[in-house]
C-alpha positions as CSV (number, residue, x, y, z in Angstrom):
1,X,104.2,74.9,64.5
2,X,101.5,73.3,66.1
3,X,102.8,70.2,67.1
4,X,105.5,72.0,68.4
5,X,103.5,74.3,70.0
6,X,101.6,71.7,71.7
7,X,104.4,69.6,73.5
8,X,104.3,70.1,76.7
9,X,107.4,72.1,78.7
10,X,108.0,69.6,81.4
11,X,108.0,66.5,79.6
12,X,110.1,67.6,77.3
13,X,112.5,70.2,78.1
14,X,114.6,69.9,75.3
15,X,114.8,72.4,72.3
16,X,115.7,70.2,69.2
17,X,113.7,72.5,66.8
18,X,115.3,75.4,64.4
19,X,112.3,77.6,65.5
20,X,112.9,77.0,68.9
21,X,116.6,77.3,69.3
22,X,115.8,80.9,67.6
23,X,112.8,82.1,69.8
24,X,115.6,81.0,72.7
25,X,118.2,82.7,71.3
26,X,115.8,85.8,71.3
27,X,114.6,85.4,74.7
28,X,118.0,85.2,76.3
29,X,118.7,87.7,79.3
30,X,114.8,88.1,79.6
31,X,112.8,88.0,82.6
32,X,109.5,88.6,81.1
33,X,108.1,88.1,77.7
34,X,105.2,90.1,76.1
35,X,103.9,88.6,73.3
36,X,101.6,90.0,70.7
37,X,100.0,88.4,67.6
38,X,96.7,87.2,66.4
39,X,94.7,83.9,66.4
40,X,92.7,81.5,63.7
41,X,95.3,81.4,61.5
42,X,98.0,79.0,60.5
43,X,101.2,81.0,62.1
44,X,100.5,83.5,64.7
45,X,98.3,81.8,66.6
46,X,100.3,78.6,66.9
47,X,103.6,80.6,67.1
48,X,102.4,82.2,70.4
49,X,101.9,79.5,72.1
50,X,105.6,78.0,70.6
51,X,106.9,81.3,72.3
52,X,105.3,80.8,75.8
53,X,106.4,77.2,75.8
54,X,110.6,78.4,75.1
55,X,110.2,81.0,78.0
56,X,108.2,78.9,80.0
57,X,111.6,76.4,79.6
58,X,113.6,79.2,80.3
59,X,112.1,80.2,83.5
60,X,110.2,83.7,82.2
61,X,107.2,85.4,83.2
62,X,105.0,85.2,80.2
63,X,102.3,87.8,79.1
64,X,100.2,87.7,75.7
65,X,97.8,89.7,74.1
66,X,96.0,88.1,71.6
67,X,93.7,89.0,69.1
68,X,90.3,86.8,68.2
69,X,88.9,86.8,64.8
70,X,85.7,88.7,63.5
71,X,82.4,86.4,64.1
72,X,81.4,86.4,59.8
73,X,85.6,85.3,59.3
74,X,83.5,81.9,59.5
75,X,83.2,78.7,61.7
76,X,86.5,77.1,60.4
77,X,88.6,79.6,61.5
78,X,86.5,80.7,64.5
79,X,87.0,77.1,65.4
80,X,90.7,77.2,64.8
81,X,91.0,80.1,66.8
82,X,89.2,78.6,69.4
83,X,91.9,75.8,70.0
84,X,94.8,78.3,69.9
85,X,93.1,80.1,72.5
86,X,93.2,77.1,74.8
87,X,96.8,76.0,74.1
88,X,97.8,79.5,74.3
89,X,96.5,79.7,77.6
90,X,98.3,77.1,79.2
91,X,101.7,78.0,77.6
92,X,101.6,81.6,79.0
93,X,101.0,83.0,82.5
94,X,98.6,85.6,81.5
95,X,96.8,86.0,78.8
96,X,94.9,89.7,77.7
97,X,92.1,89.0,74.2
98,X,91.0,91.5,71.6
99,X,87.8,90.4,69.8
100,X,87.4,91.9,66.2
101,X,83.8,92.3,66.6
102,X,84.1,94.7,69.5
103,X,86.7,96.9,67.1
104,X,83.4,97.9,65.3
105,X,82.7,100.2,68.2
106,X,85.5,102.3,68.7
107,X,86.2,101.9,64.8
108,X,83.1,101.6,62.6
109,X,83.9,103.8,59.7
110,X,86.8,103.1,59.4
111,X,88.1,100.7,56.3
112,X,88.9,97.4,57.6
113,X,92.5,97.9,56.6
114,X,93.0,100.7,59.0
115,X,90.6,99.1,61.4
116,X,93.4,96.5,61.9
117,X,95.8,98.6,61.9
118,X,94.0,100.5,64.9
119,X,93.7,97.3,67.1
120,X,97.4,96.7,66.4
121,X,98.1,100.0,67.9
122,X,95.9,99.5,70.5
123,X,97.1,96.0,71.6
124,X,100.7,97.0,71.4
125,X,100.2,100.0,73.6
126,X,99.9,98.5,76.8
127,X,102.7,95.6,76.0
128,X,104.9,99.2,75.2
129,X,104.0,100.6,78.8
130,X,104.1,97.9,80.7
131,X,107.8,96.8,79.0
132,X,109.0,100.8,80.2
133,X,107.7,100.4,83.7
134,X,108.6,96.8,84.9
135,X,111.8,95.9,86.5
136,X,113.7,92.6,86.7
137,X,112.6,92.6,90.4
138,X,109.0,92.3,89.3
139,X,108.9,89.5,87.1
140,X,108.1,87.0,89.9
141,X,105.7,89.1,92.0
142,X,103.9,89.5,88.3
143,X,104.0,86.4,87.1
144,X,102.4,85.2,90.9
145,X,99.5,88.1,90.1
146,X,99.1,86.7,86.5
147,X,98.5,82.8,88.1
148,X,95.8,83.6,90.0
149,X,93.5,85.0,87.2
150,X,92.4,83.0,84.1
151,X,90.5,86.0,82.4
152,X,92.4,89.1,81.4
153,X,90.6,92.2,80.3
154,X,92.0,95.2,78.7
155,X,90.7,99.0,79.2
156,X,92.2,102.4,78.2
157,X,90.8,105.9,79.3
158,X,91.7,109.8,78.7
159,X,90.5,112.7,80.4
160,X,91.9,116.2,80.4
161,X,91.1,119.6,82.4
162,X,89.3,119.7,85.9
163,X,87.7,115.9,85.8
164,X,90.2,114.3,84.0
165,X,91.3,111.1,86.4
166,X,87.8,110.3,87.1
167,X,86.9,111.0,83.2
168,X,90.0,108.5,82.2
169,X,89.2,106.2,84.8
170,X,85.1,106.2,83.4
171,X,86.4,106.0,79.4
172,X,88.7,102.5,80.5
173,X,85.9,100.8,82.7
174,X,83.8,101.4,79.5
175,X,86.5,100.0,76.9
176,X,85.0,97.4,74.0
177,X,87.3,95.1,75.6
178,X,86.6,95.6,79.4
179,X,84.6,93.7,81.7
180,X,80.9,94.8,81.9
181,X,80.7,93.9,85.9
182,X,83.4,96.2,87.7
183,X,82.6,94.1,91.2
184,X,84.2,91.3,89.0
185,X,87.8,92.6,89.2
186,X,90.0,90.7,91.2
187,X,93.3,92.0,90.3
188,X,94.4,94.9,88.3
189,X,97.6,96.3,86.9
190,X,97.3,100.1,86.3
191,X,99.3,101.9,84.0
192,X,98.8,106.1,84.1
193,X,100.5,109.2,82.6
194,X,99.2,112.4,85.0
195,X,99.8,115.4,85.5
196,X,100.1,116.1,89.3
197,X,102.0,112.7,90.1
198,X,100.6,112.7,94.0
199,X,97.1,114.1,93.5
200,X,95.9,112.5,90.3
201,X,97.7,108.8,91.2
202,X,96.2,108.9,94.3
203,X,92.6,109.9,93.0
204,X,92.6,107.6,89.6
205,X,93.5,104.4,92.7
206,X,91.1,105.6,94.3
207,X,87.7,105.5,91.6
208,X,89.2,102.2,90.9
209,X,89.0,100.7,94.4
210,X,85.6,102.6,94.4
211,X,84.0,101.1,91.3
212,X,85.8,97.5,91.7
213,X,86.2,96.9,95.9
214,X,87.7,93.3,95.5
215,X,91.0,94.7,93.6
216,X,94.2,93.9,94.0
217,X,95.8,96.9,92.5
218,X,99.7,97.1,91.0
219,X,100.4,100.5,89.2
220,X,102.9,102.3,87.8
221,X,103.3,106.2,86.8
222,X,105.2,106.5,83.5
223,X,107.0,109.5,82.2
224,X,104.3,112.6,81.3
225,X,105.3,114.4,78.0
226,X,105.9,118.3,78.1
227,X,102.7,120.1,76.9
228,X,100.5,116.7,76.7
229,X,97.6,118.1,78.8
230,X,96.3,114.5,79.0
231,X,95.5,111.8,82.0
232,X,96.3,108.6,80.2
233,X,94.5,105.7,82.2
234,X,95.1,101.9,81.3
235,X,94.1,99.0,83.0
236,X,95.0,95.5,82.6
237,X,92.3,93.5,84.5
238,X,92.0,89.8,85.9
239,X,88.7,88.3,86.5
């Protein structure tokens, strides 16, 4: 997979491979391709990037979330990681990491098992979202908002009763995965569930302008469950 992975879109444009032909096959009809999956080790990481190159052929808007191994995993597969990292980011427009090591913090006593199987659910729940609220009509304004930004950082917030937008907006800026320096932000693509649709939207954009005053916001409302008395904040940040 990694020579495959590695051969660049324009100079050659053909798809001779089995794998290929299949991830094509797959992608047909699409206008923009999440992918998911983890790096350092001998399939996922290099399959990624053999998935950004097909949609890249096929004229998609490409966004992957990735995951980065723990730091004791060791220096061979640290490294490996490491140089799907930097293939992976030139075969997809935007690209959103997950480090093990910060999973200790919103997971650490849990087994590692189900500490895996936490980040999964994490790092699929924005992909989920954002699937739900895009439309074929936004594929080339986002993949113009992905270009401009190497650095991609993930944050998810919840807040219920009177405070609850500035309590979910407060839990996401402070996300293991989340930048550390607000003023950094750049561009941002918000994803909320609320309550009061006017009020709240326009007071979670609001703290978020406030905290980072250099963003270029996109958001999205998505549908609010019956009886779910939560403000579900998430915010998909470019540095």
């Amino acid at each position: 997979l990694q020579a495959y992975a590695s051969m660049d879109e324009k100079a050659v444009q053909q798809m001779e491979t089995d794998e290929e032909k299949e991830i094509s096959a797959a992608l047909l009809d699409r206008d923009v391709v999440l992918v998911l999956g983890g790096l350092g080790g001998e399939l996922g990481g290099w399959g990624m990037s053999l998935v950004g190159r097909v949609a890249r052929i096929l004229g998609d808007t490409t966004l992957a979330f990735a995951t980065i191994p723990f730091g004791i995993e060791g220096p061979i597969r640290r490294q490996l990681a490491e140089a799907q990292l930097h293939l992976l980011q030139k075969r997809v427009d935007g690209l959103v990491t997950f480090g093990n090591d910060q999973l200790l913090q919103v997971a650490k006593d849990l087994p590692m098992t189900k500490a895996f199987a936490a980040l999964s659910a994490i790092m699929a729940r924005p992909a989920s979202d954002l699937a739900s609220a895009l439309a074929r009509p936004d594929a080339v304004p986002l993949r113009r908002m992905l270009a401009r930004v190497r650095d991609w950082r993930y944050g998810m917030g919840v807040g219920r009763e009177k405070h609850r937008c500035f309590v979910a907006v407060d839990e996401a800026y402070a996300s293991p995965w989340f930048t550390s320096v607000p003023e950094e932000i750049r561009h941002a693509i918000v994803l909320m569930s609320v309550l009061d649709p006017g009020t709240d939207e326009a007071e979670i954009l609001r703290d978020i302008r406030r905290r980072s005053p250099n963003v270029d916001i996109a958001w999205a409302s998505l549908p609010h469950a019956e009886g779910d008395d939560r403000t579900v904040v998430q915010i998909v940040a470019g540095l």
